[in-house]
N, C-alpha and C positions, 0 to 999 in steps of 0.2 A: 413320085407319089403325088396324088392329086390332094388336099387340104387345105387346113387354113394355119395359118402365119401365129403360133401362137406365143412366143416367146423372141425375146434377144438382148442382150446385156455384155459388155463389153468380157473378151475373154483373153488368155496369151494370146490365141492366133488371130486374134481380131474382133467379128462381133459372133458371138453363139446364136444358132437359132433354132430355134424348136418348130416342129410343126405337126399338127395332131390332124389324120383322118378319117376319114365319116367310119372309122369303126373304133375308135379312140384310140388306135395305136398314135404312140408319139415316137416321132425321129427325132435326131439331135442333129446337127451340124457347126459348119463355119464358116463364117461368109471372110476373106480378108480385106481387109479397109484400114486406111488411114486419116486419119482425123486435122484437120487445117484450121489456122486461126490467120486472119489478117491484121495488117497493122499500117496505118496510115502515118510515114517518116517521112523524116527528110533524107534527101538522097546521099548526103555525109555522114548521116547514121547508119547507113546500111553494112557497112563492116563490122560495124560494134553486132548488131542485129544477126551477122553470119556468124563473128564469135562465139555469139553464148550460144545460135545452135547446136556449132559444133562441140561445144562442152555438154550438150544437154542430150544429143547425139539427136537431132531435129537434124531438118532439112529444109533451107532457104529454097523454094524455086526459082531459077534463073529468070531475069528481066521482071519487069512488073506488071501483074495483073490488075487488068482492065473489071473493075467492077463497076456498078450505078450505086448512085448516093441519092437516096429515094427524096431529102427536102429539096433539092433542085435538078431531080432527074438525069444531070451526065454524068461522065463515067468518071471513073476517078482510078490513078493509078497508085495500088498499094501495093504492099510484101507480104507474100503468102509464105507461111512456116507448116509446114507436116513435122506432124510426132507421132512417129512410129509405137513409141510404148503409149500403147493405146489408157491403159489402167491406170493410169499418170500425167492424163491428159491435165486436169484442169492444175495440178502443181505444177506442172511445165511450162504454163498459162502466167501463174502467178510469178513466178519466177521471169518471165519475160517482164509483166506490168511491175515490177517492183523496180527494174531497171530502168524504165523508161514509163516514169509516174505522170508526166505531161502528151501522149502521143495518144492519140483514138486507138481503140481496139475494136476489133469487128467478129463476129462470128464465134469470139472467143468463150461465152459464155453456154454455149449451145453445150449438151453433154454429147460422146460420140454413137448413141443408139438411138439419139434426136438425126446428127447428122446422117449417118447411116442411111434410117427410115426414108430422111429426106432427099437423099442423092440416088435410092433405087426405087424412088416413087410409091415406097413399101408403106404399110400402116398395118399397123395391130387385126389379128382378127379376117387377113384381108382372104380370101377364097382363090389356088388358083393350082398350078402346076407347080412340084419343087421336085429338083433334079441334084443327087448329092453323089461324089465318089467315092470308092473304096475307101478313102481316108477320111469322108467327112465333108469337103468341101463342099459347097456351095453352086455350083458351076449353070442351073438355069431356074428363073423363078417367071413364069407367066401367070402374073397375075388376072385373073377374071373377073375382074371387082373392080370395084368405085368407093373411094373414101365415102363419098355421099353420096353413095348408094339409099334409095329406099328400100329396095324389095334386095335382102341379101338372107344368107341363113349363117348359122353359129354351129360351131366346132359343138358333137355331144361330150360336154364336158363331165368327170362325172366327181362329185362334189362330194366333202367334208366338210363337216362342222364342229368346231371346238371352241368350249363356254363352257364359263366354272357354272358349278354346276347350283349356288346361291347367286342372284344377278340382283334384287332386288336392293343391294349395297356395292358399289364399285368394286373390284379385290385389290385395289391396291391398300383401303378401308380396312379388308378384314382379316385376321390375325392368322388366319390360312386359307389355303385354296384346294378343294375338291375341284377335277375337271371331268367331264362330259364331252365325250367324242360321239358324233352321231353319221351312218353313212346307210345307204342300202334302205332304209325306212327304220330303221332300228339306233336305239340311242345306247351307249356302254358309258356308265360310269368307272372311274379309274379310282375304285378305293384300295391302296397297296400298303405295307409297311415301311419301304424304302423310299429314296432318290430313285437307286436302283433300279427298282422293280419299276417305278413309273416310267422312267425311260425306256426300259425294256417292252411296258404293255402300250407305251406311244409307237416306239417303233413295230409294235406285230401288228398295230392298225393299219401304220401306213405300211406296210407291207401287204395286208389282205387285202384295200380298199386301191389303194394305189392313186392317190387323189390326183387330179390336174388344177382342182381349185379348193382352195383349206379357205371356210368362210369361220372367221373367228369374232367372238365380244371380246375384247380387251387383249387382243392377240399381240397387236403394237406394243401398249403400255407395262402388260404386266407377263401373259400366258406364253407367248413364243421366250420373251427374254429368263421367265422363270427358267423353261426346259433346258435351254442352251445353256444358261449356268449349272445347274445339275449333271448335263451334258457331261462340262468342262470338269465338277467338279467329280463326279464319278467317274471320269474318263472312257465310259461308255459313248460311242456314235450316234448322234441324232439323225434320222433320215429322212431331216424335214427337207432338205434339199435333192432333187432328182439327178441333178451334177454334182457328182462328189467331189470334182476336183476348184466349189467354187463354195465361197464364204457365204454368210450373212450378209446382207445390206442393210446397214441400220443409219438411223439420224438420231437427233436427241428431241428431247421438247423441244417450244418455244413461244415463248410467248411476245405477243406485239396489237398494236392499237390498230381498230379499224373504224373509221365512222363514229370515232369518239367514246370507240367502248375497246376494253381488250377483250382480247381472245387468245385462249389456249391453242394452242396443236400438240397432240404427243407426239411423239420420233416412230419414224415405220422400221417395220421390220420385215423385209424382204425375201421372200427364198429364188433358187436358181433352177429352171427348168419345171418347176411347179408353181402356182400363183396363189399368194395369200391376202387376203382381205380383211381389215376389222373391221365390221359393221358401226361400233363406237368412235372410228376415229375414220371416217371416210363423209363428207357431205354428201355427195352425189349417191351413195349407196343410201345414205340414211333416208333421202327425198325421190331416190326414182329405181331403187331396188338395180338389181345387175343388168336389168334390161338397159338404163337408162345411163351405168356405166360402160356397158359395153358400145353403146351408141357414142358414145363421147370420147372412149380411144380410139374408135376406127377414124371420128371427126378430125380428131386434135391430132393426131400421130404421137398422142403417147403411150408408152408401153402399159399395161391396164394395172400393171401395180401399181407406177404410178400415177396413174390418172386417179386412181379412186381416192390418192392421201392427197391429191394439187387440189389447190384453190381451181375456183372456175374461171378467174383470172387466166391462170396460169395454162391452162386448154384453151382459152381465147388466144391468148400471147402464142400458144403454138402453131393456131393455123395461120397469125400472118408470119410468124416464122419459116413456115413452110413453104406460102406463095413467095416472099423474099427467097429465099433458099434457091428455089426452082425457078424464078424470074432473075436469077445475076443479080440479085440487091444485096447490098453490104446491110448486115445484123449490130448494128454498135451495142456496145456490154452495156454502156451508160446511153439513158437519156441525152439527144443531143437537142430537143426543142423546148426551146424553153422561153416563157411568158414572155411576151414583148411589151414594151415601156406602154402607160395609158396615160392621159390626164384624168385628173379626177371625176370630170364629166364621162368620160366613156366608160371608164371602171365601173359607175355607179349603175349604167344601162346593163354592163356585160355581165355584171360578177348577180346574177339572179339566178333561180332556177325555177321550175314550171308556177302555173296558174293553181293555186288555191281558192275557191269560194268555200271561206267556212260554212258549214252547214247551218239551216234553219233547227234551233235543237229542239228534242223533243220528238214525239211521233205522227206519223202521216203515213194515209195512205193513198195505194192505187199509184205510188212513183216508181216509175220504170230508170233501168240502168245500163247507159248504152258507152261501150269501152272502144277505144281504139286497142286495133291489134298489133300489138307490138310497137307501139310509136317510136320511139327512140331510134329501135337498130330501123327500122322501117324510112325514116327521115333522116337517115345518116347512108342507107342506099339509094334513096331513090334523087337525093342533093348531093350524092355524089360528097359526103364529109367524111374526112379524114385528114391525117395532120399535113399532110406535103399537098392537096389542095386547097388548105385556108388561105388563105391570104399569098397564093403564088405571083412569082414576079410577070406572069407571061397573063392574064386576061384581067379585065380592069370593069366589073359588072355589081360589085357593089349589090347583093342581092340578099342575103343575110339580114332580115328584116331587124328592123332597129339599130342594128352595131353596125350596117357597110361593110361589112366584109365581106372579100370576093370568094369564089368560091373557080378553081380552076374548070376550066373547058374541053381541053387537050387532052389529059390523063384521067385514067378510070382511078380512083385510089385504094388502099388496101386495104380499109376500112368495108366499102361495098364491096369490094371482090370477094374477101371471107364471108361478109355477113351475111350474102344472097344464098348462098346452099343454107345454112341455118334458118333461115329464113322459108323458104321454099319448104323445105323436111318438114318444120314443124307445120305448115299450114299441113301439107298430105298426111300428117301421123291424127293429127285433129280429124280429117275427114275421114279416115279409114275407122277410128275409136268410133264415130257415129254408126257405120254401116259395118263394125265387126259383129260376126255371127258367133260368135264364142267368146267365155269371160275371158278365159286364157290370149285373147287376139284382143280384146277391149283394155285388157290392163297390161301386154307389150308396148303397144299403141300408146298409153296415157304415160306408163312411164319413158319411153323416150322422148314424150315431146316435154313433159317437162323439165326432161334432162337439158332439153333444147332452149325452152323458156329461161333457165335460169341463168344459161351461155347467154341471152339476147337481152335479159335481164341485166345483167354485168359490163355488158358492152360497153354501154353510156359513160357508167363511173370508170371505166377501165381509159375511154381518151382523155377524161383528168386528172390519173393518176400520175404523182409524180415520178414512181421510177419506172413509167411503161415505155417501153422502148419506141413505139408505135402509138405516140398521145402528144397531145398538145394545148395547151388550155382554151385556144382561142376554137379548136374546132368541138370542146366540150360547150362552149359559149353557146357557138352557133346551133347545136342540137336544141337548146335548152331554147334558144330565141323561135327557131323553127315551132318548136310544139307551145310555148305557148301564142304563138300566132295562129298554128292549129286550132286552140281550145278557143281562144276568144271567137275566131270565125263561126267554127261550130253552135257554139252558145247564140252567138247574132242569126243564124238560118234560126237555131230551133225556135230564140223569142221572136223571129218573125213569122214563122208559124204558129205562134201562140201559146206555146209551149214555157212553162215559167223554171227557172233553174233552182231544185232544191240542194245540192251541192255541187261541188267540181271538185275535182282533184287533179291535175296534171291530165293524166290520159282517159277519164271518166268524166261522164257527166250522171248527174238523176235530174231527172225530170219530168214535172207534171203536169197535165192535160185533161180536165173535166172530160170524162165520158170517151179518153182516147182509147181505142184498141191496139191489140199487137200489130196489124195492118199498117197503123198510121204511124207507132214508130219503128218498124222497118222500112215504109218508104223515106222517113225524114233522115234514117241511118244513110241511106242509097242517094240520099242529096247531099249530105255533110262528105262520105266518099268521094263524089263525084267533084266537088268543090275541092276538097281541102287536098285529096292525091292520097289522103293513107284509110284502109280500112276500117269504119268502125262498124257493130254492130250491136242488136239488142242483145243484151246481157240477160233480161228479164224483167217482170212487172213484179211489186211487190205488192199483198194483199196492205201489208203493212211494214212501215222500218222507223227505228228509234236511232235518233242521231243524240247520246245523253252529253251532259255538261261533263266540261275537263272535272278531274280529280283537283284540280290547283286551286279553280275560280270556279263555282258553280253559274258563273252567269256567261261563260264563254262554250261553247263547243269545243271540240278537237273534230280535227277531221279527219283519223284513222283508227275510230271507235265507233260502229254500229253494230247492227244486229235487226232481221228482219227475217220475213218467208216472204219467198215467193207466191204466187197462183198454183203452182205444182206443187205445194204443199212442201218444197227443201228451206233447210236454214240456214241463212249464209250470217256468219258471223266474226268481227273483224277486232280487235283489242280488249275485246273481252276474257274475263277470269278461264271461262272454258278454253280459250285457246291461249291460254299462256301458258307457258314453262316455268316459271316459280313459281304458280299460286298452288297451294296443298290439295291432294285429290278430294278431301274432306270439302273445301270449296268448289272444285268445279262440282264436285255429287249435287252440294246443295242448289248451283245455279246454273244445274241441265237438267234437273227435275223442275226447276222452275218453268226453262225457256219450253220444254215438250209441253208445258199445261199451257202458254201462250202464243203457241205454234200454230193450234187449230184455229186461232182466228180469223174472222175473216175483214176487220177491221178495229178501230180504235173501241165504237162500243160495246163489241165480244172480248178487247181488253181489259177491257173495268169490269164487264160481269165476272171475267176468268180471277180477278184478285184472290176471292175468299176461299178455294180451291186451289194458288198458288199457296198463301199463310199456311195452308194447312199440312201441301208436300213439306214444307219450313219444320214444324215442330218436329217429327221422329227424328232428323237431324241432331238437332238439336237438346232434343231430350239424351242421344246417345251419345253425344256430346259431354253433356252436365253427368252423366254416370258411368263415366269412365268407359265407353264400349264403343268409340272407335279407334281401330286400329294404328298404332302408331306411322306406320308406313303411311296413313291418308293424312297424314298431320307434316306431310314433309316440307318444310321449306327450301327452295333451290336458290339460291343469289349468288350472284359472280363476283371472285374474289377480283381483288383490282391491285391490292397491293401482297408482298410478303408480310408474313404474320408480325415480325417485329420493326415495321414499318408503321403499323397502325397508332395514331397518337388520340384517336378518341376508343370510346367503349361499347360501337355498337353491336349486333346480335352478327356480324359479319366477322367484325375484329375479334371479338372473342370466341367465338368458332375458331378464328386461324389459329389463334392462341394455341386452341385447346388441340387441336391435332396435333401443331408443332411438338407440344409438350408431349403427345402422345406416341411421336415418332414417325408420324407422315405432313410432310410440308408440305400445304396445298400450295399450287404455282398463282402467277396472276393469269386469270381467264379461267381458271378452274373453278367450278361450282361448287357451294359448300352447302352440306345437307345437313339441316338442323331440325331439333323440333323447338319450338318457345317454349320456356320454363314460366317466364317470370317478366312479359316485355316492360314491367315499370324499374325491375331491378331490386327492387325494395327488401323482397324476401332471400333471391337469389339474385346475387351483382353480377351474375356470368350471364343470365338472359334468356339464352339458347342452351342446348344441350349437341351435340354433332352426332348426327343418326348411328355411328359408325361405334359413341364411346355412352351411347344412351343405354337407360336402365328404368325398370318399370317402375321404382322406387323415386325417379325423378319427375315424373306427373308430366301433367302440360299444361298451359294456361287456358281456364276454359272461358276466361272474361274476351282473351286477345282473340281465341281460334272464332267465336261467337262474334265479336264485331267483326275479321275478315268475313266470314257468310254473311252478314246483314250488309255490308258493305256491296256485295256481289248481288244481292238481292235487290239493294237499292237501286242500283245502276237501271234495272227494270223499273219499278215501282215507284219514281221520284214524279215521276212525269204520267203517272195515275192517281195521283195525290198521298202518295206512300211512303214518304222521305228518308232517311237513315234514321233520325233523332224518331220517327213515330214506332217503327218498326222496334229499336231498343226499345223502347216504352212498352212496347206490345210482347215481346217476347223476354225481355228480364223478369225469372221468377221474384218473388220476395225471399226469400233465403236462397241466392243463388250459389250451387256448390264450384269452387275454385280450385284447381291447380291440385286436385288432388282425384286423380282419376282410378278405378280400380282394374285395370287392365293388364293382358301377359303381351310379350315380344317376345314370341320366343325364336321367327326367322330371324334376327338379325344376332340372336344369340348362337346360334348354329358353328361349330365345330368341325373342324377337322384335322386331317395330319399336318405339322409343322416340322417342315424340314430347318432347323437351327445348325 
């Protein structure tokens, strides 16, 4: 049959595969395969080594294989172990490293549907010929395709969706769960008297619909694990899987620190020979929709379930997996590079990262914004950086501005080998979104290359991470030395054309020019390219852009807080209330009604005349505020919890939130969001604060003092640098008998009901 590659997962007879054709029929089959791990011994351990295969019923390959050890490129002879019981791969694994806790291990961390992919040059999604026998097997696969491919097409898949049927409260939140199955253009609610009866009307869906892809809200966390247990405990068959003879695949939470903040993950939940997605617990679906996941399995060679729950890391980390795999390179489980000794003189040159010029704060106009594309993966290919060419023992060129470090000659590394397809895709996916002729081809387009962006985005931190297999910190160094050698050159071209520098950020500059046109900074972009080796180009002119004072120190900037228009009349806006994720929709209402009245300007003095038409979108706000009439859902507070509840030893509006669910029988994890409304933020009347949107009551009000300075706050950020400040704004908008904490409002969505299965 001719199709595409749409499924494979470790099975008895080896790996299972699916494959669906251009008329949605799906096959099934088997490919068989054996899964290998190496092990770098000494050659008096190798008996010990045969033992426990033979106890484990593994198999030693006779003599030793010749692999490459990618930090000094020759071969290296190790011992290669097959395990047959494929399903058992990684305890059979564990069980080798627990006996021999001092010796390298290689390849051994890889899952066997990674290696699979990787030995038959197969990747998710791929288009080609598939030839199976009477029994199933597997016997020809001509693929017609390109991992990074740009012009390729997608399996007609044809799609389910399942989401409770209240979303505007998590369910894990709420005291029961209605669900919503939708397929065909038509949505069915499942309101039943049973366990029973829901299982029963889950499975006549997936029986009528016959899905290939179940796109579920909360399917990980809470929806797929609820059914399964009802499942179980009715003893009724679930037929969320299309192989009946294969499990659930599940994980648990977790939670762990990134960048100095944690983060949640919920645990996935997987089916077999059908593909399920939570839109709530997937990154890449949440930023590039399924266009921009399916572009990222066929890249990464991961199977798409789990590509959509992996970090973007984690899709990086697989395509040099895959050129190691396919190039003879040994895969070590652990990091094997690791920092090399510095004196405190070079440490204090190396241990930097890009150029910042705080901004001039304040507003200005007529400054243009011109970005390099891609810096980082862009000067990590084109210098040839990655971690087995920094500092090799074979070329002595010291080139690496500032720190001396060499950079090898000889070898391409595996850092630019993966990054140049990425690289390449996304600039054609950019060019095609210009010249597509349809919205449906302008938003395929947009979302894969941002699926792509945030792979290339990742990159950089990924050669400093510590436990990346494929990282090093001195070749994190030199990216970081590279670009800012980049920005400073740039900045000296542009002040030697005249041009004065209103900010810089790493891979940006603004910059302003009495009377310049678009002409004159697109040719200065075309000389900074030309000079420096990486693309940059004009981003845009702005009529007008406000760089305001930190929140900290009013008399400092920050430099990842603006807000401006363009000449084209768009609003680009960067750490502001509108685009954050905690601040309550009550405030962003208030301060994107603001910024739309300040949009049409077309300089600083159509900003001052716009003032008394901004005050005046302020008051309805505000007044619906003071009289109880808006909705509690625009009053919600989001903040990440950081510790477990009874971990907390002060009393903030965070801590007793955790308190308050614990008490109420849901324990939020660390990195999970907790949604509250403020009661009371002085404590005085009420010492609990907050209230948790989940155990809120209309009888508990809200603070109309705190919700009123958040919008005057958002306001200000505008209006400080019009001569508008926060202390004048209070002054101007506190009534004389201003009404508090006592609003007259219904919730009656988050009161909402239904069946409880106990």
């Amino acid at each position: 049959m001719q199709g595409w590659l749409f499924d494979v997962y470790p099975s008895p007879r080896g790996i299972a595969v699916w494959v669906i054709d251009a008329n949605g029929r799906s096959v099934s089959g088997y490919a068989p395969f054996v899964p290998s791990f190496y092990m770098h011994i000494s050659p008096n351990d190798r008996p010990r080594v045969e033992a426990i295969a033979r106890s484990l019923r593994c198999q030693v390959v006779n003599g030793w294989v010749e692999k490459t050890d990618l930090p000094t490129g020759q071969q290296l002879p190790v011992v290669e172990v097959r395990v047959p019981d494929i399903l058992n791969f990684r305890r059979n694994v564990r069980i080798f490293e627990s006996q021999f806790p001092f010796y390298v291990f290689f390849n051994s961390d890889l899952t066997p549907a990674q290696m699979f992919l990787f030995s038959r040059d197969f990747f998710p999604l791929a288009y080609g010929t598939y030839e199976f026998d009477n029994n199933g097997q597997l016997l020809l696969a001509d693929i017609n395709d390109r991992f990074d491919a740009i012009d390729y097409t997608l399996p007609p898949l044809t799609i389910m969706t399942l989401r409770p049927a209240f979303t505007d409260l998590a369910p894990k939140h709420q005291r029961s769960i209605q669900m919503e199955i939708g397929y065909d253009g038509r949505t069915y609610l499942l309101e039943v008297d049973s366990p029973a009866e829901l299982i029963r009307r889950v499975n006549s869906h997936l029986f009528r619909c016959d899905p290939d892809l179940i796109v579920s809200s909360y399917g990980d966390h809470t929806l797929m694990p609820l059914l399964a247990s009802l499942s179980q405990r009715t003893r009724i068959p679930l037929a969320l899987n299309r192989d009946p003879t294969a499990s659930f695949t599940t994980t648990r939470d977790v939670s762990y620190w990134s960048y100095g903040s944690i983060v949640h993950r919920a645990g996935s939940f997987e089916l077999a020979g059908r593909l399920h997605v939570d839109t709530e617990n997937s990154f890449i679906v949440d930023h590039s929709d399924l266009a921009g996941l399916f572009e990222l399995a066929r890249l990464t060679r991961i199977p798409v379930q789990q590509q959509a729950r992996s970090s973007i890391g984690t899709g990086l980390s697989s395509m040099q997996l895959a050129w190691a795999y396919q190039n003879n390179v040994l895969i070590p489980s652990k990091k094997q590079e690791w920092e090399r000794f510095k004196p405190v003189s070079q440490l204090l040159l190396a241990d930097r990262g890009g150029v910042i010029y705080l901004p001039i704060q304040g507003y200005h106009e007529q400054v243009a914004e011109i970005d390099f594309a891609s810096m980082y993966p862009t000067l990590m290919t084109i210098h040839n950086i990655s971690p087995e060419t920094i500092n090799c023992a074979c070329c002595d060129n010291h080139i690496v501005p500032e720190l001396g470090y060499t950079i090898c000659e000889r070898r391409r590394g595996i850092i630019p080998e993966t990054l140049g397809a990425v690289l390449r895709k996304r600039a054609a996916y950019k060019k095609r979104k210009r010249e597509a002729r349809t919205e449906k081809e302008r938003k395929d387009y947009q979302s894969r290359q941002t699926a792509l962006k945030w792979m290339l985005v990742t990159s950089f931190g990924y050669l400093g991470y510590k436990n990346a297999r494929f990282g090093k910190i001195e070749a994190h160094e030199s990216v970081n030395a590279f670009s800012r050698d980049s920005l400073l050159r740039a900045k000296t071209i542009a002040e030697e054309r005249g041009f004065s520098v209103i900010h810089g950020i790493v891979d940006c500059l603004w910059l302003k020019k009495k009377g310049a046109t678009a002409e004159e900074y697109t040719k200065l972009c075309d000389e900074i390219s030309g000079k420096v080796g990486v693309p940059i180009s004009l981003e845009g002119i702005y009529n007008w852009i406000l760089f305001p004072a930190s929140r900290m120190d009013p008399e400092i900037p920050t430099a990842n807080r603006y807000v401006g228009t363009y000449t084209n009349g768009e609003i680009k806006v960067r750490g502001l209330e509108v685009r954050r994720g905690d601040a309550p929709l009550f405030v962003k209402n208030v301060q994107g009604d603001a910024l739309r009245i300040l949009a049409g300007a077309s300089g600083i003095a159509e900003l001052q005349a716009k003032i008394p038409t901004l005050l005046q979108s302020v008051e309805p706000h505000l007044e619906r505020l003071r009289n109880g009439r808006v909705p509690a859902l625009e009053l919600v507070v989001r903040r990440t919890i950081s510790k477990e509840a009874e971990e907390y030893e002060n009393n903030s509006m965070q801590a007793t939130v955790a308190r308050a669910m614990a008490e109420a029988g849901v324990a939020l994890k660390p990195g999970e969001s907790a949604e509250y409304i403020i009661i009371d933020h002085t404590g005085r009347k009420f010492p609990e604060k907050a209230t948790p949107l989940a155990l809120y009551h209309v009888a508990d009000g809200y603070d109309v003092e705190k919700y009123t300075e958040l919008a005057l706050e958002a306001i200000a950020v505008l209006t400080e640098d019009l001569g508008w400040p926060l202390e004048q704004l209070l002054e101007h908008f506190t009534p004389s008998a201003p009404a508090r904490g006592k609003p007259a409002q219904k919730l009656t969505s988050t009161r909402q009901l239904s069946l409880t299965f106990e």
